[in-house]
MMTF fields as JSON, N, C-alpha, C and O atoms, coordinates in Angstrom:
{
  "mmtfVersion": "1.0.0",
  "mmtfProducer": "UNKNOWN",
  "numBonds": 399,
  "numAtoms": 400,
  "numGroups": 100,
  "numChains": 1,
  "numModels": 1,
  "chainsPerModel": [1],
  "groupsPerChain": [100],
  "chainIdList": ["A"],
  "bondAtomList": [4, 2, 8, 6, 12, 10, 16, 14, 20, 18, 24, 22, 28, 26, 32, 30, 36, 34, 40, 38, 44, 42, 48, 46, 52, 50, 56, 54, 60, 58, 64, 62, 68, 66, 72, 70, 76, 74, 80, 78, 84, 82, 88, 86, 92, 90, 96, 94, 100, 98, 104, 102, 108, 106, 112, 110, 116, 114, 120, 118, 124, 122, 128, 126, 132, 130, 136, 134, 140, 138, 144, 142, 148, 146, 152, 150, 156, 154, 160, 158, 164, 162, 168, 166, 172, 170, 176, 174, 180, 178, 184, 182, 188, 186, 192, 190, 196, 194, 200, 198, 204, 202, 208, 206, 212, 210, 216, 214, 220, 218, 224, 222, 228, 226, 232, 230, 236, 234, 240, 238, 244, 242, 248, 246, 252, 250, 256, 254, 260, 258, 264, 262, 268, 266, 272, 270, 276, 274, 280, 278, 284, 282, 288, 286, 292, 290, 296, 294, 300, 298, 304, 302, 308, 306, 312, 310, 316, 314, 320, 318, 324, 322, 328, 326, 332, 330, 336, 334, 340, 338, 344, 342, 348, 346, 352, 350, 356, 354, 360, 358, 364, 362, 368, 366, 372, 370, 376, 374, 380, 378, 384, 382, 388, 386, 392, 390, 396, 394],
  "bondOrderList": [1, 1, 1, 1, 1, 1, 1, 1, 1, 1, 1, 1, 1, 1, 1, 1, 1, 1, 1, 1, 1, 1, 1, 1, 1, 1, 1, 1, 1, 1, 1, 1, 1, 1, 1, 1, 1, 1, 1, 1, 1, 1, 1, 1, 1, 1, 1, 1, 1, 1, 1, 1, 1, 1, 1, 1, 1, 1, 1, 1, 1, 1, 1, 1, 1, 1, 1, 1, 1, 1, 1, 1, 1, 1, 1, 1, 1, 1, 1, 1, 1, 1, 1, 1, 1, 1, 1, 1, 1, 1, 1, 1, 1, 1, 1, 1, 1, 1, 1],
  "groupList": [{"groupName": "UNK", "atomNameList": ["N", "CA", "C", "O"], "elementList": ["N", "C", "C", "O"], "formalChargeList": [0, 0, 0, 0], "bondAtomList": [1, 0, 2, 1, 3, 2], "bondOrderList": [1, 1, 2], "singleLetterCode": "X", "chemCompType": "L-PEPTIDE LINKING"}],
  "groupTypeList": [0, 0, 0, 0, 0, 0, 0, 0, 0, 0, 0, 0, 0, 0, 0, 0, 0, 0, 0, 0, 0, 0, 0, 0, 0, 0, 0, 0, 0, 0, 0, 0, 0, 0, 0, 0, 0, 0, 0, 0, 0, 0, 0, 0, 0, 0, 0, 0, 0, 0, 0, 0, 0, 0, 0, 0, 0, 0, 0, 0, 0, 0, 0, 0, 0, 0, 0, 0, 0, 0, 0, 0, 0, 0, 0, 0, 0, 0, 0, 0, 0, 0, 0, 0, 0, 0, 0, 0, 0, 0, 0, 0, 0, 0, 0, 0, 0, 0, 0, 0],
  "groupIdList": [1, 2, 3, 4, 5, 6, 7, 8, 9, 10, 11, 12, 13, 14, 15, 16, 17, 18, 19, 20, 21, 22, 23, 24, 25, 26, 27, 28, 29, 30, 31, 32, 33, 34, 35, 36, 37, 38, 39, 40, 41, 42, 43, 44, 45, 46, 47, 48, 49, 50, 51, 52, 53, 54, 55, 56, 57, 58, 59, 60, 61, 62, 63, 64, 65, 66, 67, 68, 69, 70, 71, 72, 73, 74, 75, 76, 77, 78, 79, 80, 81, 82, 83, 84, 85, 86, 87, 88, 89, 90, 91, 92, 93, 94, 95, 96, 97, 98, 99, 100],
  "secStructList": [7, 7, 7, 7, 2, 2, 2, 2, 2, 2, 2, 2, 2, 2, 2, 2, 2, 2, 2, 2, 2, 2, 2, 2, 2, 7, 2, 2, 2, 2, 2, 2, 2, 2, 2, 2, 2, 6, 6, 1, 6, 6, 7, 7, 6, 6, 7, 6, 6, 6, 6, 4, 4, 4, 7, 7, 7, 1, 7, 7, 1, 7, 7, 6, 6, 6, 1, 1, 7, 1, 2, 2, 2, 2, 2, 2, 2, 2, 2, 0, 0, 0, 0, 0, 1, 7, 6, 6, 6, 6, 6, 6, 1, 4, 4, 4, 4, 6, 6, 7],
  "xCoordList": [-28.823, -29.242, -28.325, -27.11, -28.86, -28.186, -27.28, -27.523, -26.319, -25.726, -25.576, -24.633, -26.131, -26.51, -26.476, -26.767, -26.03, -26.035, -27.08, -27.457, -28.458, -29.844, -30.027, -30.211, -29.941, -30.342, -29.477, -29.749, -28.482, -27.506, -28.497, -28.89, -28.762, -29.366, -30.869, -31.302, -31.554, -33.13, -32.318, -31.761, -31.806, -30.874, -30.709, -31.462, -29.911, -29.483, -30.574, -30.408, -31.805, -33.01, -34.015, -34.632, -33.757, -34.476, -34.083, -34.771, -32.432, -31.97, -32.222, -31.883, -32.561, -32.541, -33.853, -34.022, -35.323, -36.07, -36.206, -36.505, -35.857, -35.712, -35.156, -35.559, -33.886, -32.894, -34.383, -34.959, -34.376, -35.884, -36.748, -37.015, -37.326, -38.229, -38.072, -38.88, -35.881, -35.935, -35.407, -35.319, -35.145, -34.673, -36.027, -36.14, -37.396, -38.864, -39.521, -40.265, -39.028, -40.149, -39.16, -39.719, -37.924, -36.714, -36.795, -37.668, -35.2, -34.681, -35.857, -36.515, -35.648, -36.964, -38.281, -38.708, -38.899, -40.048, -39.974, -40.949, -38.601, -38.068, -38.108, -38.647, -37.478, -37.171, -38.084, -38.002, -39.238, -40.877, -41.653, -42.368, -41.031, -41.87, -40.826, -41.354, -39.395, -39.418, -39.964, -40.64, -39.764, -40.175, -41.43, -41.818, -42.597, -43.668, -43.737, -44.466, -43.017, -43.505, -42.341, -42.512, -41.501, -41.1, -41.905, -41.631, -42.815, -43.661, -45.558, -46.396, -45.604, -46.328, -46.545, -45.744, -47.592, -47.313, -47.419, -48.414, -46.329, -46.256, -45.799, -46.047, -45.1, -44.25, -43.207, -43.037, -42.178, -40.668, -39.65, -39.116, -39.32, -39.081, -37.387, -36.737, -36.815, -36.009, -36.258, -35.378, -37.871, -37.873, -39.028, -39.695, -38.83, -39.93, -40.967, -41.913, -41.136, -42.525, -43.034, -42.475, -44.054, -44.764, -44.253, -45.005, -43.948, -43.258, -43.283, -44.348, -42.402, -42.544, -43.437, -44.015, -43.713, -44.622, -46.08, -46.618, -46.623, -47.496, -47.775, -48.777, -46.87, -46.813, -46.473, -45.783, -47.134, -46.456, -46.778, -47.984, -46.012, -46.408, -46.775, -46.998, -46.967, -47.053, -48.507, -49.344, -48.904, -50.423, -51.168, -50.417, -52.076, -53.171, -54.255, -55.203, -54.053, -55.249, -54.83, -53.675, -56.098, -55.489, -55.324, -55.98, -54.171, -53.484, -54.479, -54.896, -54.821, -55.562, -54.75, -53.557, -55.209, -54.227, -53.289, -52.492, -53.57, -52.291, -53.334, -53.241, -54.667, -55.584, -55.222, -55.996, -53.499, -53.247, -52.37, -51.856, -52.423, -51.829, -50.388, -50.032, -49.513, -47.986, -47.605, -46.683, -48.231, -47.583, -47.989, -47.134, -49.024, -50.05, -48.707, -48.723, -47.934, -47.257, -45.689, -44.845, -45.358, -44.071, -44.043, -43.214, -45.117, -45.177, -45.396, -44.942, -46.234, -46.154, -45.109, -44.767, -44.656, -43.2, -42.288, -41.824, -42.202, -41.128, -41.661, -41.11, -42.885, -43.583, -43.407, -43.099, -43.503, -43.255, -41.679, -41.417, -40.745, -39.558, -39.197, -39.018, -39.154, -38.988, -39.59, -39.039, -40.367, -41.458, -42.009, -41.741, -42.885, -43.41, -42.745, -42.816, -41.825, -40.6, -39.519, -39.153, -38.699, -37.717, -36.647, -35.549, -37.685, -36.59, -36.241, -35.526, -36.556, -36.209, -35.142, -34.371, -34.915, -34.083, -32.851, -31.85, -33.392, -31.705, -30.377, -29.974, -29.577, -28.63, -28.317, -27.281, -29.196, -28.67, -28.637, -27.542, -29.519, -30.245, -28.909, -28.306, -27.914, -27.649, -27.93, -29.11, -27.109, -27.32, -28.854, -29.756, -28.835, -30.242, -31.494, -32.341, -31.68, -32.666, -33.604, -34.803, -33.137, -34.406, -34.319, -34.736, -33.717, -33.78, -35.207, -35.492, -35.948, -37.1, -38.582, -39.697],
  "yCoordList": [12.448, 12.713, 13.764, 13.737, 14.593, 16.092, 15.019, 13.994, 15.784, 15.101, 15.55, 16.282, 15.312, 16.251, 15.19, 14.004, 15.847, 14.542, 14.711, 13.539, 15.612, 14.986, 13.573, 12.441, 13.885, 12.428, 11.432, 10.237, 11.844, 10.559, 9.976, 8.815, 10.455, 9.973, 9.517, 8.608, 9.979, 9.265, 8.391, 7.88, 7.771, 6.837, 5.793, 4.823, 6.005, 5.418, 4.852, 3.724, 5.674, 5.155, 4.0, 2.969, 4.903, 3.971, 2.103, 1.103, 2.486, 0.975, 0.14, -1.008, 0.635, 0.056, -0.166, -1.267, 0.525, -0.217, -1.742, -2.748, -1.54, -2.684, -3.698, -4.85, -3.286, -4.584, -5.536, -6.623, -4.184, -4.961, -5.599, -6.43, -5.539, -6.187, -7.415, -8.343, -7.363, -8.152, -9.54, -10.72, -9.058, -10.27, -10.874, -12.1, -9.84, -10.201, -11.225, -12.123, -10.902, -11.644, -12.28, -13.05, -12.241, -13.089, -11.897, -11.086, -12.251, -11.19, -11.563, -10.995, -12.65, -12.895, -12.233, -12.028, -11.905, -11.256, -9.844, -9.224, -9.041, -7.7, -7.547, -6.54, -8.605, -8.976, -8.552, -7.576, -9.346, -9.429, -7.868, -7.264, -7.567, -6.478, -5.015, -3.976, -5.275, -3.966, -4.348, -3.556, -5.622, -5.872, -5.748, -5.6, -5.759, -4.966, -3.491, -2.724, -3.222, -1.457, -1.15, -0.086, -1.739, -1.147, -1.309, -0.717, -2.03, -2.25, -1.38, -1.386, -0.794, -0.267, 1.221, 1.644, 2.175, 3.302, 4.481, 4.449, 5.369, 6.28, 5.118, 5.496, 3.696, 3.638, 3.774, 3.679, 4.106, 4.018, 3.183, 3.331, 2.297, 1.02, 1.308, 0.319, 2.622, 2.74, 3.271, 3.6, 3.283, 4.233, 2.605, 1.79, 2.704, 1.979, 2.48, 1.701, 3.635, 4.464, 4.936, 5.41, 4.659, 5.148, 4.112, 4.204, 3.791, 2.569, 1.204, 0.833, 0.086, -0.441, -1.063, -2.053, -0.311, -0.704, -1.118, -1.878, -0.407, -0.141, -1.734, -2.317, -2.392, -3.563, -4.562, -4.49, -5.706, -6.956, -8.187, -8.252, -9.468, -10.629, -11.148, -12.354, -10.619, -11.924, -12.339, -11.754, -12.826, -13.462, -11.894, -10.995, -11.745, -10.947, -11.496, -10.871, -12.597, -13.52, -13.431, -13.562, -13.136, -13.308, -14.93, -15.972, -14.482, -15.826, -16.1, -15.201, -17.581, -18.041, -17.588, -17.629, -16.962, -16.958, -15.837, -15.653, -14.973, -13.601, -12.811, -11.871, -12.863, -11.482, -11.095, -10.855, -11.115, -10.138, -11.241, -12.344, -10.754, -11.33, -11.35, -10.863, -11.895, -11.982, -10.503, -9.919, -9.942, -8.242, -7.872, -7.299, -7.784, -6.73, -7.199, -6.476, -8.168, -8.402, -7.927, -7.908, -7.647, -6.968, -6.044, -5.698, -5.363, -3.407, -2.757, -1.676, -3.651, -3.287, -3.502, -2.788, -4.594, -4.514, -3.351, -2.63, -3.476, -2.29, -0.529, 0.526, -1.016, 0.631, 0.511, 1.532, -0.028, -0.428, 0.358, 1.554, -0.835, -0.394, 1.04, 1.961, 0.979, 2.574, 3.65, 4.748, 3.478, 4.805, 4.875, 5.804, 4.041, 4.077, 4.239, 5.208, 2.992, 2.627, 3.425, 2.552, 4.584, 4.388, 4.836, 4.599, 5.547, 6.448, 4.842, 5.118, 3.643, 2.609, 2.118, 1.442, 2.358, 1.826, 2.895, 2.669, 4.108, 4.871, 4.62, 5.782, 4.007, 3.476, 2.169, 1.524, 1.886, 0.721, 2.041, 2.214, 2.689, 3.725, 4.33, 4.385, 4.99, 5.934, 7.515, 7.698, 8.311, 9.501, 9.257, 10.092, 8.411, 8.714, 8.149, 7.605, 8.244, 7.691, 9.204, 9.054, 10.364, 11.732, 12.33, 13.385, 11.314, 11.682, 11.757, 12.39, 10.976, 11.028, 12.073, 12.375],
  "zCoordList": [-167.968, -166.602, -165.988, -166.186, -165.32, -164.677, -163.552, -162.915, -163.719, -162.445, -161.173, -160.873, -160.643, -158.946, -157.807, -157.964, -156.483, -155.364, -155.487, -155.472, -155.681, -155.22, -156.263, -155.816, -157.626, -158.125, -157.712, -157.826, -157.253, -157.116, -155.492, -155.606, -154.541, -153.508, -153.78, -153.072, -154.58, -155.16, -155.628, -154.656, -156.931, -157.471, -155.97, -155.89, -155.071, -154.347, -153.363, -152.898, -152.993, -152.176, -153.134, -152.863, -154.502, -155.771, -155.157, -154.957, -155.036, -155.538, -153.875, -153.589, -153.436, -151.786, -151.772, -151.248, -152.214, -152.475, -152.936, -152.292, -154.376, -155.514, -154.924, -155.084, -153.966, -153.216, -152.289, -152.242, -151.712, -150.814, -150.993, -150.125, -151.822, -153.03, -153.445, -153.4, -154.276, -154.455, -153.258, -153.597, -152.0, -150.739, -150.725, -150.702, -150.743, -149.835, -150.734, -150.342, -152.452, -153.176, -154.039, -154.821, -154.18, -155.006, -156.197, -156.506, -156.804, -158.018, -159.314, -160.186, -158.865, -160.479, -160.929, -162.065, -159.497, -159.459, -159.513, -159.938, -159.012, -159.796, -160.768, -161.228, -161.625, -163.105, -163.77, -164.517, -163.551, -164.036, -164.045, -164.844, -162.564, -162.852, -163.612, -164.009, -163.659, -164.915, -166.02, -166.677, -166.411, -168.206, -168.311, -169.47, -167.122, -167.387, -167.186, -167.816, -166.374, -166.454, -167.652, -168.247, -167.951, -169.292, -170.47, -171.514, -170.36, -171.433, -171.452, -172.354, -170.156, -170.091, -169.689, -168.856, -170.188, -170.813, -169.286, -168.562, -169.034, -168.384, -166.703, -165.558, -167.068, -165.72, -166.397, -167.613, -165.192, -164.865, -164.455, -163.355, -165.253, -164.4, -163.741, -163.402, -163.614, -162.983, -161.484, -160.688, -161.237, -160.043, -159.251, -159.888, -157.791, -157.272, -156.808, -156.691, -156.467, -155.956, -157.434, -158.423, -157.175, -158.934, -159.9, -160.871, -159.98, -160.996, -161.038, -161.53, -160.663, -160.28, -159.693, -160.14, -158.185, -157.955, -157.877, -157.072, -158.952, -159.759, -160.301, -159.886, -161.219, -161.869, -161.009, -159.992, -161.61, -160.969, -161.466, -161.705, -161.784, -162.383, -161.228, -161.334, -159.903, -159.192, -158.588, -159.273, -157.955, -158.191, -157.764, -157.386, -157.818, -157.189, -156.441, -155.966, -156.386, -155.25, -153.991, -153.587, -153.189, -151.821, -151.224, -151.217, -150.798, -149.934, -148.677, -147.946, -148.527, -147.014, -146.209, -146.511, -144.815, -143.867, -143.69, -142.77, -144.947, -145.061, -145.091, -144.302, -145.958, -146.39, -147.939, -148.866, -147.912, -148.949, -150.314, -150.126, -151.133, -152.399, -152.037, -150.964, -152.884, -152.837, -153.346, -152.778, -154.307, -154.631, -153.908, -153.233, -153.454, -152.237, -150.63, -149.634, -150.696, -149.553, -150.073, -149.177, -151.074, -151.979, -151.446, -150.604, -151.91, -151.663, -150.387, -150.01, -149.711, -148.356, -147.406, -146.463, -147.799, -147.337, -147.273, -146.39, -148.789, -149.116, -148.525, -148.211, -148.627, -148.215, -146.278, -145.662, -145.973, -144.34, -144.423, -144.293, -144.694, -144.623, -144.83, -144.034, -145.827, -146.823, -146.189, -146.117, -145.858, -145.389, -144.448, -143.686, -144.151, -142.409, -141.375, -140.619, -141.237, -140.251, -140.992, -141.78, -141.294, -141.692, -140.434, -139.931, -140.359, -138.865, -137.806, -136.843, -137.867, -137.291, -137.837, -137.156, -139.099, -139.917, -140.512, -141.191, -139.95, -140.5, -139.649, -139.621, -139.05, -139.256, -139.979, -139.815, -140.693, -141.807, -143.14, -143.673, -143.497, -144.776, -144.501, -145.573, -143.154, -143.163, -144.378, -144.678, -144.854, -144.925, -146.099, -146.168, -146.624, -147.486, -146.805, -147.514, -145.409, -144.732, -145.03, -145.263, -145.016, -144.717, -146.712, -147.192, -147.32, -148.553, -149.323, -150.339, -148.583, -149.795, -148.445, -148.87]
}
């Protein structure tokens, strides 16, 4: 890997996803989902946009009362946080909040 602050800051937004992911849905269900996108063809299981998130062991049925499945409530999470809201959230993100 080139060593550059840009990858070092994707690297660093990468892992603040994944953290997120794993508080919203527990480390186990992170777990689950690299050993599937490592096992499946053209994901990345070091990255969470495109990757990751893509896969998931966790149900795909929608939940009574939510609309949405438990992954379908993973990713939106993390996509809320991460991306929608972030400018709400750059003093926690600090300097890698305008990174991606």
């Amino acid at each position: 890997m080139q060593k550059s602050w840009g990858n070092y800051r994707l690297m660093r937004w990468t892992g603040l996803a994944v953290m997120d992911a794993a508080c919203n849905s527990g480390p186990g269900s992170v777990l689950m989902r690299r050993r599937l996108c490592a096992n499946t063809q053209g994901c990345d299981p070091a990255r969470w946009f495109g990757g990751l998130e893509r896969t998931s062991g966790q149900s795909r049925r929608r939940q009574m009362g939510c609309g949405q499945s438990f992954a379908d409530m993973t990713n939106a999470h993390v996509r809320n946080v991460m991306v929608v809201r972030r400018g709400r959230y750059r003093p926690y993100f600090g300097e890698w909040a305008g990174s991606l």
